[in-house]
Wavefront OBJ file of the C-alpha trace (Angstrom):
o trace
v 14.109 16.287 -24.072
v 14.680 12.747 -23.394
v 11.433 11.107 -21.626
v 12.588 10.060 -18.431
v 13.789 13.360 -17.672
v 10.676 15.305 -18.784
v 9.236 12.695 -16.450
v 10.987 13.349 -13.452
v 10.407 17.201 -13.586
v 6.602 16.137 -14.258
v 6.931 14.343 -11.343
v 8.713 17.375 -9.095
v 6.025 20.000 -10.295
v 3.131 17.443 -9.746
v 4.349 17.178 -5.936
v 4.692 20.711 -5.764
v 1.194 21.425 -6.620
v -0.026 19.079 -5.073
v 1.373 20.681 -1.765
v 0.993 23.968 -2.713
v -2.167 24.521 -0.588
v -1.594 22.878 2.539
v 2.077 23.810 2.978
v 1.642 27.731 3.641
v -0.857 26.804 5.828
v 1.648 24.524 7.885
v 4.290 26.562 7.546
v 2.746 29.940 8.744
v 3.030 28.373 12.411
v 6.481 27.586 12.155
v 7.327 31.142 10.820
v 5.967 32.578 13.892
v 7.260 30.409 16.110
v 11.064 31.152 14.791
v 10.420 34.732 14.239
v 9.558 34.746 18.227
v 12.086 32.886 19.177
v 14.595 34.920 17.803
v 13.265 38.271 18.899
v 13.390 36.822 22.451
v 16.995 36.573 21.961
v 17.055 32.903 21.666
v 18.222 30.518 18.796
v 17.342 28.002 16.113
v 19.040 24.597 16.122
v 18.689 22.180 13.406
v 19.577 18.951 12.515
v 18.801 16.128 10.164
v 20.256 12.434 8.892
v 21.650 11.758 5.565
v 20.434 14.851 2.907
v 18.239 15.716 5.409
v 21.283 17.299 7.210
v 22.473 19.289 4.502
v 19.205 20.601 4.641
v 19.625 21.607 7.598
v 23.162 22.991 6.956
v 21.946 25.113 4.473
v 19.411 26.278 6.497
v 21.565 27.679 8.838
v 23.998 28.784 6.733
v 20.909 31.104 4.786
v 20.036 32.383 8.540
v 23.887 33.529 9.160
v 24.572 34.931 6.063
v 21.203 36.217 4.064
v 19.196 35.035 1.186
v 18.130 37.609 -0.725
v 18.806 41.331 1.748
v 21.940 42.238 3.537
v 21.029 41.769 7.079
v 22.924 40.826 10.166
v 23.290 37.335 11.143
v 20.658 35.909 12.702
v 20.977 32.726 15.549
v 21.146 29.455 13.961
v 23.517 26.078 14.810
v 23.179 23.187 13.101
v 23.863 19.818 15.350
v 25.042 17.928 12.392
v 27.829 20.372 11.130
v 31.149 19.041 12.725
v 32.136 15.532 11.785
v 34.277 15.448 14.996
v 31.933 15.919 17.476
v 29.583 13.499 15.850
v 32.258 10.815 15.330
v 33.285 11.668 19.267
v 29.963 11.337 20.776
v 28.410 8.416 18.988
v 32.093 6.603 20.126
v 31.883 7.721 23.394
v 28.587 7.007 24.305
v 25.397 5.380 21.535
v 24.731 7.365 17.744
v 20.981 8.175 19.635
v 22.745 11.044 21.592
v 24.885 12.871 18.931
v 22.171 15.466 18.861
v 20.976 15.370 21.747
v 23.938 15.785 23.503
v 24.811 18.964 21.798
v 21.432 20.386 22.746
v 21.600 19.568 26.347
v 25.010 21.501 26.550
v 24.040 24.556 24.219
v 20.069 25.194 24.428
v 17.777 27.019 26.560
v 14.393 27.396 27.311
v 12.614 29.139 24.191
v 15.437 28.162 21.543
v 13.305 26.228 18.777
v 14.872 23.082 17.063
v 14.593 22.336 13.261
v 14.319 19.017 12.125
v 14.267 17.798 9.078
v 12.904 14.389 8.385
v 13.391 11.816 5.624
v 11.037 9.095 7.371
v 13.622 6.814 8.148
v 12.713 6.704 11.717
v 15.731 7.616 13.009
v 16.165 7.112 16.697
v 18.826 9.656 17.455
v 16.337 12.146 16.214
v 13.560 10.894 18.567
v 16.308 11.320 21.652
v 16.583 15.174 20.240
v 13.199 15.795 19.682
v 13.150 14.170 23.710
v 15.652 16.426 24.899
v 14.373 19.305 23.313
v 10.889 19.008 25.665
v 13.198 18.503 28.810
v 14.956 21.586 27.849
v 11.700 23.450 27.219
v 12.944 24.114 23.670
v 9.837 24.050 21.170
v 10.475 21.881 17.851
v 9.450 22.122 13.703
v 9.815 18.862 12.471
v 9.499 19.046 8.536
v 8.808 15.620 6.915
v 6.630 13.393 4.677
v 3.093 12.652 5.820
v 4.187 8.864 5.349
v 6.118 9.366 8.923
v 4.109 9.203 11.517
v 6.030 8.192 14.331
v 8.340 10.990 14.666
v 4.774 12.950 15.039
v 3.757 11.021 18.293
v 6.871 12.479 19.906
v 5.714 16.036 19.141
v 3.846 18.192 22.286
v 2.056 20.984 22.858
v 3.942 24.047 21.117
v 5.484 22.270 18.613
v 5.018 22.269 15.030
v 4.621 19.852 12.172
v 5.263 20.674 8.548
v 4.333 17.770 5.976
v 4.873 17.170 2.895
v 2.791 14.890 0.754
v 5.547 12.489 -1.337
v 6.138 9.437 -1.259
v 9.472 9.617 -3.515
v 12.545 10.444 -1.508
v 14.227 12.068 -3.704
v 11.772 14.605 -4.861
v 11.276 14.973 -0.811
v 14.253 16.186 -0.531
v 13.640 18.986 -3.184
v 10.562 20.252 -1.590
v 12.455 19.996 1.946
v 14.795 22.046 0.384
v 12.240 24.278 -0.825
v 10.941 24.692 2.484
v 13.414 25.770 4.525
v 14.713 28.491 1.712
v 10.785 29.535 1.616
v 10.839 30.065 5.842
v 14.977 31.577 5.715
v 13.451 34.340 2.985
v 10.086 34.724 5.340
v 12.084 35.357 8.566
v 14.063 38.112 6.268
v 10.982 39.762 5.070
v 9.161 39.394 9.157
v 12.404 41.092 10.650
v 13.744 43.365 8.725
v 11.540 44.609 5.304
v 9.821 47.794 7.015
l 1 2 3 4 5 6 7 8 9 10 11 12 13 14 15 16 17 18 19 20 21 22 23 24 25 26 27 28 29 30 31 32 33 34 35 36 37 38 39 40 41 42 43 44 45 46 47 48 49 50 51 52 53 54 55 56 57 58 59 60 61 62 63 64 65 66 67 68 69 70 71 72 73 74 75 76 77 78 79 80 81 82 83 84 85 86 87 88 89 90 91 92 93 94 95 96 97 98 99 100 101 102 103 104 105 106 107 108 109 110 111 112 113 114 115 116 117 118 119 120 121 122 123 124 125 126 127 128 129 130 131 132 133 134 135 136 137 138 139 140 141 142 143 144 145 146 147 148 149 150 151 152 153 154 155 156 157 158 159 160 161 162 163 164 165 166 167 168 169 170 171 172 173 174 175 176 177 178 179 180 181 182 183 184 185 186 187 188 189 190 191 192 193
């Protein structure tokens, strides 16, 4: 195997482990928080910039269709999904609102928002996260412990999932990891009796 890709796995697994203690804990919260909100007939929006929204696309697209157990769909909407509302809302009025905008039409009180986070201190995700606590809609931010500033927007109720990585792309892999682990969790809290 050529070096610099042995290297790079070494480098995957070595972030893995090194999370592997601290991430069920951080995660447990966040399980019950979406497993609540959808037995109180509510839903989960998520949303993210760059890979961090096709995180979040598949995220939602594991909660409508199943990962592992034929089940029925289960509420999810991801904010980032249509190019045309984006493109029409950050023309119409500033890029900060494309997410929030959606939320203000579509949430409600109890509906939890996903966010996943890359640390590039992305405004229009503050403006969600902003909108979300007007709406009284609780929010999982998941993320690298290097980004602390979308944490000082989080309040009471809300949850925050780091990951310790300081290499975006390998980030991304344990993001992805994440929200697969919590899709497959949901399953097994709902419907494996």
């Amino acid at each position: 195997m050529d070096s610099s890709m042995g290297s790079l796995f070494q480098q995957h697994l070595d972030t893995l482990l090194n999370n592997m203690d601290s991430l069920p804990d951080s995660m447990a919260p966040a399980l019950e928080l979406m497993v609540s909100t959808i037995l109180n007939d509510r839903k989960i929006f998520a949303c993210g910039n760059g890979f961090g929204g096709t995180i979040a696309q598949t995220f939602c697209q594991q909660m409508l269709n199943h990962t592992n157990n034929e089940r029925p769909a289960l509420p999810a909407f991801c904010l980032n999904d249509s190019a045309t509302t984006i493109s029409a809302i950050s023309h119409r009025y500033k890029y900060n609102e494309v997410y929030a905008r959606q939320l203000r039409a579509l949430g409600l009180p109890g509906d939890c928002l996903l966010i996943i986070d890359s640390d590039q201190q992305y405004a229009n995700l503050n403006t969600t996260i902003q909108t979300a606590h007007d709406r009284d809609i609780y929010v999982v931010v998941i993320h690298p412990n290097s980004s602390q500033n979308i944490l000082t927007l989080l309040g009471d109720g809300d949850i925050s999932v780091g990951i310790e990585c300081d290499n975006p792309a390998v980030l991304l892999q344990i993001e992805l990891l994440v929200v697969t682990a919590l899709t497959d969790m949901i399953e097994q809290s709902l419907f494996s009796h």
